[in-house]
KEGUVEX-496720 format. One line per field, with one value per residue (C-alpha): residue number from 1; x, y, z. Coordinates in steps of 0.5 Angstrom, whole numbers, m for minus. Layout:
N
n: [NUM; ...]
east: [X; ...]
north: [Y; ...]
up: [Z; ...]
END
This chain:
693
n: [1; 2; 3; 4; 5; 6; 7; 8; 9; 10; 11; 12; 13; 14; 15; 16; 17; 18; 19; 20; 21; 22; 23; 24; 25; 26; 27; 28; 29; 30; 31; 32; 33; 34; 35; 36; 37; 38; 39; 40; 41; 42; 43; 44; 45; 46; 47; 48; 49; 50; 51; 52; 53; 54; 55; 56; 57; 58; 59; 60; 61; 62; 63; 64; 65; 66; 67; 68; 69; 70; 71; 72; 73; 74; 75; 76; 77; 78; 79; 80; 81; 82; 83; 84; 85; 86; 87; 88; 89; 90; 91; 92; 93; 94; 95; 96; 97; 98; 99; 100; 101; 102; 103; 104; 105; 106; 107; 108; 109; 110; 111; 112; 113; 114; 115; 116; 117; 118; 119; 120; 121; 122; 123; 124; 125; 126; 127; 128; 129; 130; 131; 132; 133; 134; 135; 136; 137; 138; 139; 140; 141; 142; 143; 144; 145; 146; 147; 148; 149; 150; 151; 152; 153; 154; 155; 156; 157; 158; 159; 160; 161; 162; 163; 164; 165; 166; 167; 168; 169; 170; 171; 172; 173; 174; 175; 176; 177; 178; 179; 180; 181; 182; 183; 184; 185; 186; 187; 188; 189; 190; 191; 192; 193; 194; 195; 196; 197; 198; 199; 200; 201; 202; 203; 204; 205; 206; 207; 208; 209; 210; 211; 212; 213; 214; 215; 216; 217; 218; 219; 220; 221; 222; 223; 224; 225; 226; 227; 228; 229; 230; 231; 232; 233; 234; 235; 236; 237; 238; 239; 240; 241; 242; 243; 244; 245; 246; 247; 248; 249; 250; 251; 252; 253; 254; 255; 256; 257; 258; 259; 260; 261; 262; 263; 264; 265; 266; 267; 268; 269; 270; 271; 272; 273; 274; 275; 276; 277; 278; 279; 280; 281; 282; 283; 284; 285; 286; 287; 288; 289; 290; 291; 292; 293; 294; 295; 296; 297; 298; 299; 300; 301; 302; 303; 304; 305; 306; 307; 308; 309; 310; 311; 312; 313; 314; 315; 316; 317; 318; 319; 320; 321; 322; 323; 324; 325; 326; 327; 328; 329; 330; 331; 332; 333; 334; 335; 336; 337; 338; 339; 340; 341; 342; 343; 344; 345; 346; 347; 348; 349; 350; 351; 352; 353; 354; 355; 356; 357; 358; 359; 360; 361; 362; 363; 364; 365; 366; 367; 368; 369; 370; 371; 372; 373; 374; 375; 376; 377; 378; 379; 380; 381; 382; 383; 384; 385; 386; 387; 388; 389; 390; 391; 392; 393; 394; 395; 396; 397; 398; 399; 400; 401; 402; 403; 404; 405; 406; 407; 408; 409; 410; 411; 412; 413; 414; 415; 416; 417; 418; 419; 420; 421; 422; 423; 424; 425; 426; 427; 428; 429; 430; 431; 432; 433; 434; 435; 436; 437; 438; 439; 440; 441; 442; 443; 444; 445; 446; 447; 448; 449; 450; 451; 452; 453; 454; 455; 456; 457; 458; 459; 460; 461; 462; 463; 464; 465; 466; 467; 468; 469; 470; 471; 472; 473; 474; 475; 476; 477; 478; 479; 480; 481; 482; 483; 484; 485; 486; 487; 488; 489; 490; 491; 492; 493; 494; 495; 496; 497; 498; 499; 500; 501; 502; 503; 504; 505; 506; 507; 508; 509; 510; 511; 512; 513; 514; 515; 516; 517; 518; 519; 520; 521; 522; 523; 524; 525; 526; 527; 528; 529; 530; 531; 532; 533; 534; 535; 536; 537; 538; 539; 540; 541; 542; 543; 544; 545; 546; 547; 548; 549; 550; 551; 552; 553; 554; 555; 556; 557; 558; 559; 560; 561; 562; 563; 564; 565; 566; 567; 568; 569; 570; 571; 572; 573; 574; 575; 576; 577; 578; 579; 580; 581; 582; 583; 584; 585; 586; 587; 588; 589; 590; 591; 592; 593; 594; 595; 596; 597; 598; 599; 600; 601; 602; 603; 604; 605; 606; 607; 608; 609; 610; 611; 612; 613; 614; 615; 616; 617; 618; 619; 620; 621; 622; 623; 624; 625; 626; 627; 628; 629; 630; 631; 632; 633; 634; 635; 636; 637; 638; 639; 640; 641; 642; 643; 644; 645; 646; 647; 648; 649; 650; 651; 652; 653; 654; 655; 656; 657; 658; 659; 660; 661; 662; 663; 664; 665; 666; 667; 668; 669; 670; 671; 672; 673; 674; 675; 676; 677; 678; 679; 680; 681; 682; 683; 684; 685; 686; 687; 688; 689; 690; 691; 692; 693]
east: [11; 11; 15; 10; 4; 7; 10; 3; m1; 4; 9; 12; 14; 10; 4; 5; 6; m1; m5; m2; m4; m11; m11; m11; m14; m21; m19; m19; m25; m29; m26; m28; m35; m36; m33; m38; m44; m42; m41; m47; m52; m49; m52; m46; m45; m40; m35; m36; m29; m30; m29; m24; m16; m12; m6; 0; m4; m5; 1; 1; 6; 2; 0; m7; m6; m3; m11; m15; m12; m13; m20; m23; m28; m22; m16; m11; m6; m2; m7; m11; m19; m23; m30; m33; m41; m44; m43; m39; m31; m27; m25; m18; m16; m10; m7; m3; 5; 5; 5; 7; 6; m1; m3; 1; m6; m9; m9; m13; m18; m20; m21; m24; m30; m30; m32; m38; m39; m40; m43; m49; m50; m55; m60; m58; m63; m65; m70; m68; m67; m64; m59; m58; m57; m53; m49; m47; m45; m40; m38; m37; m32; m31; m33; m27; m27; m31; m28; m31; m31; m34; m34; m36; m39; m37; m40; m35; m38; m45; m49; m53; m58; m53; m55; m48; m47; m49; m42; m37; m41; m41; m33; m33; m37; m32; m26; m29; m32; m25; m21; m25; m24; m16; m16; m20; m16; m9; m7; m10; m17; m21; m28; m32; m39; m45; m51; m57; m56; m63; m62; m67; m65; m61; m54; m53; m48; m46; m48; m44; m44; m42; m40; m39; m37; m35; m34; m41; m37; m32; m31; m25; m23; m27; m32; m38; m39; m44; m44; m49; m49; m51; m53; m52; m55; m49; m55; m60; m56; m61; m59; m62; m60; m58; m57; m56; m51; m48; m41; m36; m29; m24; m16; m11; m4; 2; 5; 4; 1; m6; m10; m15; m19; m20; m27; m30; m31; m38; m39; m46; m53; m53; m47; m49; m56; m52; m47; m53; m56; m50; m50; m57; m55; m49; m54; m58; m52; m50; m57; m57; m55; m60; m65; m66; m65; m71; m75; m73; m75; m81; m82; m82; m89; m92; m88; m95; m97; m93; m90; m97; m96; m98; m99; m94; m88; m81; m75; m68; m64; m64; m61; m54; m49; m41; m35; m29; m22; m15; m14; m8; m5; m9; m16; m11; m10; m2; m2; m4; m12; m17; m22; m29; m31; m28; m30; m37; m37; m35; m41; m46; m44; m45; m51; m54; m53; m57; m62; m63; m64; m70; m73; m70; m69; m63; m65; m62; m60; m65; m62; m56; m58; m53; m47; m40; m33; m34; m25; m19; m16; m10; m7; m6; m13; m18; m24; m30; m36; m43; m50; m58; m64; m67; m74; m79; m83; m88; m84; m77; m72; m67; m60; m56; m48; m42; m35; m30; m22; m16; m10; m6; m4; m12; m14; m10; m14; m21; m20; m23; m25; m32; m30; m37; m45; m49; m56; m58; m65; m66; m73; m74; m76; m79; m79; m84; m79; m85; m83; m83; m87; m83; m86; m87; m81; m82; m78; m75; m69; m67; m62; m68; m73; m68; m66; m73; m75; m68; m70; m76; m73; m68; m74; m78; m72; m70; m78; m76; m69; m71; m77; m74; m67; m71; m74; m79; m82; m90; m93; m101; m106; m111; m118; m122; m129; m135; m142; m145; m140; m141; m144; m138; m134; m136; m137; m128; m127; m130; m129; m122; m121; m124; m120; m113; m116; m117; m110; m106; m99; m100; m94; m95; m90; m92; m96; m97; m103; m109; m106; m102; m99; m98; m95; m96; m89; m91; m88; m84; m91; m92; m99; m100; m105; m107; m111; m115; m119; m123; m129; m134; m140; m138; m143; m141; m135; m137; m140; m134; m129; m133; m134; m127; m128; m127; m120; m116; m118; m114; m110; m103; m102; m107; m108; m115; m120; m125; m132; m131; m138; m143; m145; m150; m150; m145; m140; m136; m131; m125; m120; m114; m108; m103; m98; m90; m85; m77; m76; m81; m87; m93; m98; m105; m110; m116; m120; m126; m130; m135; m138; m142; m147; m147; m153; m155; m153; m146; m143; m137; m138; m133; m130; m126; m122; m118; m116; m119; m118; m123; m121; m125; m119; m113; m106; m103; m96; m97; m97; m94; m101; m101; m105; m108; m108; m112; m114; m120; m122; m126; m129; m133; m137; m135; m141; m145; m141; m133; m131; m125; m123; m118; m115; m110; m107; m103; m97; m96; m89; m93; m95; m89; m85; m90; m89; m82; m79; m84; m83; m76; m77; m74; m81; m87; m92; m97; m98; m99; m104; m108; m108; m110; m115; m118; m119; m122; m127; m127; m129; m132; m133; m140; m142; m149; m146; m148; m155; m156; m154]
north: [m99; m106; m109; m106; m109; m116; m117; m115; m120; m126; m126; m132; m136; m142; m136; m135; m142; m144; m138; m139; m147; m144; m139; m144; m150; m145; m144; m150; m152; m146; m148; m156; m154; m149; m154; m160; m156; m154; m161; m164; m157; m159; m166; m169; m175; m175; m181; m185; m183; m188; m194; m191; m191; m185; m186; m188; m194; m197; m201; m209; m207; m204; m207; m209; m204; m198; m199; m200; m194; m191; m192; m191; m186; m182; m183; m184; m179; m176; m171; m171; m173; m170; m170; m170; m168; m168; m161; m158; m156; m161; m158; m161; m160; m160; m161; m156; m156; m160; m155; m158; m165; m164; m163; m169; m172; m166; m169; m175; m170; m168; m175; m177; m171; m172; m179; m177; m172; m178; m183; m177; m175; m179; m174; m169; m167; m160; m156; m155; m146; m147; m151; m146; m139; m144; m146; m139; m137; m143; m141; m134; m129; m122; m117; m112; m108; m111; m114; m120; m122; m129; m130; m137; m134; m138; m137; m133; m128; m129; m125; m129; m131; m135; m129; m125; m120; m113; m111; m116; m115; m108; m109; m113; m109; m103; m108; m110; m103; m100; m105; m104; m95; m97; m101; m96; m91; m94; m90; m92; m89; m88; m88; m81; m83; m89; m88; m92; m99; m102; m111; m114; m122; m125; m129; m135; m140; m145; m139; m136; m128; m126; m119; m115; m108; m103; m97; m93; m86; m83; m75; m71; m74; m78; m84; m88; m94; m99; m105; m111; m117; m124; m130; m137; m143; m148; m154; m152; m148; m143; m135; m130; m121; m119; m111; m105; m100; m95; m91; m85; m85; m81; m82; m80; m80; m81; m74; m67; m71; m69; m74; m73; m80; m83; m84; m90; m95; m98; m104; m106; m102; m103; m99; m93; m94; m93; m88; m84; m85; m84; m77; m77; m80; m74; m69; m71; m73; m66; m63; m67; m63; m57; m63; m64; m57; m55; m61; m58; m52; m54; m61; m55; m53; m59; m60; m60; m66; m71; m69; m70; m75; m82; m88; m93; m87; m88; m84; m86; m85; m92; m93; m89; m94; m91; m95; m94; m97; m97; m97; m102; m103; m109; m103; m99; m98; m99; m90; m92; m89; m93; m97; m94; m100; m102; m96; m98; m104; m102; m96; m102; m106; m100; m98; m106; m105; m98; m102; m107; m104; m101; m108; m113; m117; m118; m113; m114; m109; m107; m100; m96; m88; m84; m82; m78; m79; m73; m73; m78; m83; m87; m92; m90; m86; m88; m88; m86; m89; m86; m89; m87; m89; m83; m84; m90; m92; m97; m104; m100; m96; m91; m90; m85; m86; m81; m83; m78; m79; m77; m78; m79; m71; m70; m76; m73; m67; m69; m65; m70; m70; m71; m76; m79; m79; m85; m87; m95; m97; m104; m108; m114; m121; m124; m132; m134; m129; m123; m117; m113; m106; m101; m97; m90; m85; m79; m73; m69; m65; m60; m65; m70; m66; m64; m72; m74; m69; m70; m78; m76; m72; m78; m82; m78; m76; m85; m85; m83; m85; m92; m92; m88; m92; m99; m100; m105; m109; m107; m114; m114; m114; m111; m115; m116; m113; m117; m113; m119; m118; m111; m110; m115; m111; m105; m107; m109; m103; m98; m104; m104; m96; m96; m101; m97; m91; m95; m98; m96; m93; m87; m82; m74; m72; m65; m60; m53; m49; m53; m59; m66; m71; m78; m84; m91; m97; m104; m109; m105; m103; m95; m91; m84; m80; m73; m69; m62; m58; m55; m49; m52; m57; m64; m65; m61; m63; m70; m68; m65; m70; m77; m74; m76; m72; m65; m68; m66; m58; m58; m65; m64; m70; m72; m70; m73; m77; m80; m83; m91; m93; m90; m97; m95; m88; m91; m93; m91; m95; m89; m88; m83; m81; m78; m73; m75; m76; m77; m78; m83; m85; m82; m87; m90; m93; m95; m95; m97; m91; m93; m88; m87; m82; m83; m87; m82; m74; m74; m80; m80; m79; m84; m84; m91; m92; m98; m101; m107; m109; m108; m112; m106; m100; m105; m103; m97; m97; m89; m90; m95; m98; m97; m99; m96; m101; m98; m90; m85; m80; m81; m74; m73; m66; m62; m57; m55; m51; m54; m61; m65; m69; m75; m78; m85; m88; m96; m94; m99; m97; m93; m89; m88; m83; m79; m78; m80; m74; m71; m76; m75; m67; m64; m63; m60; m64; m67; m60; m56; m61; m62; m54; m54; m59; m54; m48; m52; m54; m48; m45; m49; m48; m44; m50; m52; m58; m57; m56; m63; m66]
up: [m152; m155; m150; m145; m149; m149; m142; m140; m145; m144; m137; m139; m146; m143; m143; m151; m152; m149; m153; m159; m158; m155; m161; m167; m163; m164; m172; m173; m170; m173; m180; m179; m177; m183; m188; m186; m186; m193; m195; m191; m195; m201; m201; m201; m197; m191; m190; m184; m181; m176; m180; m185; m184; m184; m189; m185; m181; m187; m187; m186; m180; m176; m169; m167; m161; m165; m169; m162; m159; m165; m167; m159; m158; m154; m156; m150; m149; m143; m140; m145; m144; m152; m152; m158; m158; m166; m167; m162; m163; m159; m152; m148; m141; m140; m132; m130; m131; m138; m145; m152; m149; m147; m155; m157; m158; m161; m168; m166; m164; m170; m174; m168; m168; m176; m175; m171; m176; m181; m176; m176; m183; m183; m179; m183; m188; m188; m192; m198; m197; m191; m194; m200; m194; m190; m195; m198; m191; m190; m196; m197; m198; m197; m203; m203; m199; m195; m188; m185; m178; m175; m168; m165; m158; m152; m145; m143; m149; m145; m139; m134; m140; m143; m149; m153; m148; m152; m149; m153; m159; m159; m159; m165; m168; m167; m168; m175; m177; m176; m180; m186; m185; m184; m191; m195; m191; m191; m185; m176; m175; m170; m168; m169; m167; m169; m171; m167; m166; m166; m164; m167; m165; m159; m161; m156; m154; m159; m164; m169; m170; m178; m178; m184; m185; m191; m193; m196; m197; m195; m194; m193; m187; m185; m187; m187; m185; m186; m182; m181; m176; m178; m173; m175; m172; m174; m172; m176; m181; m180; m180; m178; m178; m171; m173; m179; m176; m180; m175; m177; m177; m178; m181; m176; m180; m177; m174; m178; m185; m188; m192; m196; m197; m204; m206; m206; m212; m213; m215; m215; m216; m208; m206; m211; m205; m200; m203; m204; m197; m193; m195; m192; m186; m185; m185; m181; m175; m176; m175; m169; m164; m166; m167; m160; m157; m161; m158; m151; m151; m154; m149; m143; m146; m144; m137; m134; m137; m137; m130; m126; m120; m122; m117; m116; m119; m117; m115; m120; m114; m113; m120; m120; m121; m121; m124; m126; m131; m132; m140; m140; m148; m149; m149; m154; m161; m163; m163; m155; m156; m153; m158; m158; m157; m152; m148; m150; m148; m140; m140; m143; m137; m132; m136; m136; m127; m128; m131; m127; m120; m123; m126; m120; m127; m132; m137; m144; m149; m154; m157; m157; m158; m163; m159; m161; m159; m154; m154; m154; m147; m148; m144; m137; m136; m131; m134; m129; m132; m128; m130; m128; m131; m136; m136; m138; m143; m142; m143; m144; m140; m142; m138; m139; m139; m138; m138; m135; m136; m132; m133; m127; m125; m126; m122; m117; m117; m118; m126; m131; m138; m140; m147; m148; m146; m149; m148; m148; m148; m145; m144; m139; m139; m134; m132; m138; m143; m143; m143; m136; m135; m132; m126; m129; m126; m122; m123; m117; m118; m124; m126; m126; m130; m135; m136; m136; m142; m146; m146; m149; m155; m157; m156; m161; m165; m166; m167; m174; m175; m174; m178; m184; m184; m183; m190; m189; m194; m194; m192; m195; m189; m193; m195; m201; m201; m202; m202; m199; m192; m193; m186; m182; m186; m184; m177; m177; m179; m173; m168; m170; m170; m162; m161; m164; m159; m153; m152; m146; m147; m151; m150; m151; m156; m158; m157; m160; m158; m160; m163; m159; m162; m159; m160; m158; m160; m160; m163; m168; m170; m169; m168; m169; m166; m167; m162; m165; m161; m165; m165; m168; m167; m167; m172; m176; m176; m177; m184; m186; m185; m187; m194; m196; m202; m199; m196; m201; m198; m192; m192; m196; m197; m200; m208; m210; m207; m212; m210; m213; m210; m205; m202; m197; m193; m187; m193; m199; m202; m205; m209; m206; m209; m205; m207; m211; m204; m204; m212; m212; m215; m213; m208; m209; m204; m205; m197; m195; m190; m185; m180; m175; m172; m164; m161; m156; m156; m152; m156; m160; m168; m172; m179; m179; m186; m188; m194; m198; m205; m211; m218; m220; m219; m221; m218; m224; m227; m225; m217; m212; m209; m202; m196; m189; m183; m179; m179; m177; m173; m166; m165; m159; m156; m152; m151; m157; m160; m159; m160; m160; m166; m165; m171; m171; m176; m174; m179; m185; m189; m195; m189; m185; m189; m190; m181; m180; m180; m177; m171; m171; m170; m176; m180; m177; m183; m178; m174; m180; m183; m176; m176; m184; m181; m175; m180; m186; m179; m175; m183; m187; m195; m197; m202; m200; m198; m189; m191; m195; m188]
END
């Protein structure tokens, strides 16, 4: 097998020679870039190169020639043409039939390229904390157990948008997480699944990608893994996160052997996190598949919603693109196992084809849904991949990817193995890098209906896995009340609860009986809206629901509700508590409510609620001090005996995990508190309190 291996990578010894120069030539370059950024940061002064002499021409015998031939912008060697651009990685061309004779000037490329570097240093002079996080990437090392692996990204890394294919880093990716599962586990392993795989930067040519991987937890036979993806500007020393991924893989011993992996040693109180969460994670990968059955039956209730024809709907036929590979030993593990990486990087490039025949456009990759290793293929597979468009979702696309694997009996008779479904979520830019619309799609067949409800449950289900693992920090939006600028105030407050409702773009998620749930994604940024209806006068509905302190009858999630000020019939300032989640503290909020009664008869009724600040209620050691962004409810009359309630709320991240798990279909929170709602309406409490309005 290894003999195989090395005459298909380097049919000749010249080929070795050539890869192996090309190999540490790349290092090298990589190494110097790393070594005077770390100078530069540091503050220290770089020596101008071009008027210093290297030791072994500081002798009085050598000729002016020798220093001239030296000291020139490119030093003139056989074949040899260097160009040394401020930041970039000396190149060589080498004519054809020359090998080691054609490097014999490479030393001089360095110096030459280090005296330029010198000769720039004085417009160097960057910010003062860009400087300290470059610096501590040129210098870092892997913690242990950790593996670390940087990649300078070539063109030939590149789509059409000079961006890093999605394709090439999803194989580092598997290449760095499977390295780091073999140095835990001592033995060869193999990818079992990965978890989404949300991009929140691009990583461009001239860029550096920095990944690392490490073992969170490890179970009997197979472990987790967490990995995370860096890109670094080597101009600006700037670096940004490009992603946060977690894949199983399992230890796969030679022959008959059992294994049983060795737990993981924690070093740091964010390693006991991670331990703690991967358990969580486990759960929820196992859960999965029940996961979306259920939300399939119960998406076929609301077929007649979201199936009704629209104008300017599209056909998928058009979007059906079939591929196939030869896995060769370069595609191959030492054990003749394909790399899942390697695997996923082909079905990216199949799926990004799909993609773009439905956008006429080069799509790019936002996300890559949860998948598993469905089955193994070795070298001499061919491996049939098919793609076609899922559904869409205002400005993304989901394409789904089957692979197929036959060996050559199986090939011969059309009898393949299915080893792998994946779904890639894509967006689109156009000329001035706005994001594209998709046409809405149009099923047609069974098989087309099946697909269009299956993207709309993994859209629900990656809802709320995105929103529970991507631990944002709550950044403060609310405002501080002032009674002089009560009126504005109150007006922000309902203006921007109509503008939240009036947004295009809500998908139906749920529906059960009385009650449907909507969504709206913009900008990383969720919406929920909740539509109840209920038998019972909007008015009386209106009265009910605008006086918060009867909120805790029928809201779970709220404990308490307390009057803070009484401002003026249309506005109250609140105290509410809400109930302890997830081991930790309980959350607090203190909110500004302006309602509104209709104009006229037949308008619709409004409870807008928002956060302020009050230096009055000061945040409490006993609760984590919260906020609302934008909340309400919009509740319209149908006849004088039945209404529609609607409540929105723009999430923030307090809000977030009181909703995640329901979005992502393992929790019923938000139907059970809407039919709470319906029957606090539909029987109101006898209290005298109807009669005052």
């Amino acid at each position: 097998m290894l003999e195989v291996f090395w005459r298909h990578c380097f049919p000749t010894e010249d080929c070795f020679v050539q890869s192996l120069i090309a190999a540490l030539d790349s290092v090298t370059a990589f190494l110097c870039q790393k070594l005077f950024l770390a100078l530069r940061l540091s503050g220290s002064r770089l020596p101008d190169l071009s008027t210093r002499e290297p030791p072994f021409l500081r002798t009085s015998q050598t000729s002016p020639e020798t220093r001239e031939r030296w000291f020139s912008p490119t030093r003139d060697s056989p074949g040899v043409t260097l160009r040394a651009p401020s930041l970039a990685a000396p190149t060589t061309r080498r004519p054809e039939g020359q090998g080691l004779a054609a490097r014999a000037g490479g030393t001089s490329a360095l110096w030459s390229w280090a005296g330029r570097a010198g000769r720039a240093e004085r417009g160097w002079r960057g910010v003062e904390g860009r400087r300290r996080s470059a610096l501590a990437l040129a210098m870092e090392r892997p913690a242990p157990g950790e593996v670390l692996m940087s990649q300078a990204i070539q063109p030939a890394h590149a789509t059409a948008r000079g961006e890093l294919s999605a394709g090439q880093l999803l194989k580092w990716i598997d290449i760095t997480a499977c390295l780091a599962a073999e140095k835990h586990a001592g033995v060869s392993c193999v990818t079992a699944s990965v978890d989404d795989i949300q991009f929140e930067e691009t990583a461009r040519v001239g860029q550096v990608i920095t990944i690392k991987a490490k073992v969170t937890r490890a179970f009997s036979t197979s472990m987790e893994i967490g990995i995370k993806v860096m890109v670094q500007d080597m101009v600006t020393g700037i670096e940004k996160l490009v992603s946060v991924a977690f894949s199983t893989f399992v230890a796969k011993p030679v022959g008959k052997e059992k294994i049983h992996l060795k737990p993981v040693t924690l070093l740091t109180e964010q390693d006991h996190v991670e331990h703690n969460l991967a358990a969580e994670r486990r759960k929820v990968r196992l859960q999965h598949e029940d996961t979306f059955n259920n939300l399939m039956k119960e998406s076929s209730k609301f077929d007649d919603l979201i199936f009704d024809e629209e104008e300017g709907a599209v056909s998928t036929r058009g979007t059906s693109v079939q591929s196939i590979e030869l896995v060769l030993p370069p595609h191959a593990n030492h054990h003749g196992n394909t790399f899942g990486g390697q695997i996923m990087a082909w079905m990216e490039t199949v799926a990004t084809i799909s993609a773009s025949h439905l956008c006429c456009a080069h799509p790019f990759l936002k996300s890559v849904d949860m998948f598993k290793f469905r089955g193994p293929s070795t070298v001499g597979d061919r491996l049939v991949f098919t793609a076609i468009v899922n559904n869409t979702f205002q400005t993304c696309v989901e394409v789904g990817v089957r692979v197929e694997a036959f060996d050559c009996q199986e090939w011969a008779e059309g009898r393949g193995r299915h080893i792998n479904s994946a779904f890639l979520i894509y967006n689109a830019a156009d000329d001035k890098e706005n994001l594209i619309t998709f046409p809405r799609i149009q099923p047609i067949s069974k098989d087309d209906f099946r697909r269009y409800r299956g993207a709309i449950a993994r859209k629900r289900i990656r809802l709320g896995r995105k929103y529970v693992i991507s631990h944002k920090e709550e950044v403060p939006l609310c405002v501080h009340w002032d009674i002089s600028k009560q009126a504005s105030l109150s007006d922000s407050n309902v203006e921007t609860l109509k503008k939240l409702a009036a947004k295009r773009g809500w998908e139906v998620t749920s529906t059960v009986e009385k009650i449907k749930i909507y969504t709206l994604e913009e900008h990383d940024v969720l919406s929920v809206w909740v539509e109840k209806h209920v038998g019972s006068p909007a008015h009386l509905a209106y009265c009910l629901l605008s006086d918060f302190t009867k909120r805790p009858l029928w809201d779970p999630h709220c404990v308490s509700c307390e009057v803070i000020d009484w401002v003026s019939e249309d506005d109250q300032l609140y105290h509410i508590t809400c109930p302890i989640l997830n081991d930790d503290k309980p959350k607090d909020f203190v909110v500004l409510v302006s309602r509104r009664k209709p104009l006229k008869d037949g308008n619709t009724y409004t409870v807008a609620v928002k956060s302020v600040i009050l230096p009055s209620v000061p945040p409490s050691p006993q609760y984590i001090r919260s906020e609302i962004i934008c909340a309400g409810f919009l509740i319209h009359a149908i006849d004088s005996n039945s209404c529609i309630v609607s409540y929105f709320n723009h999430m923030s991240a307090s809000i977030l995990p009181y909703f995640a798990g329901n979005l992502g279909g393992w929790s019923k929170s938000i139907e059970e508190t809407a039919a709470s709602c319906i029957q606090f309406l539909e029987n109101p409490p006898d209290d005298g309190f109807i009669s005052t309005f």
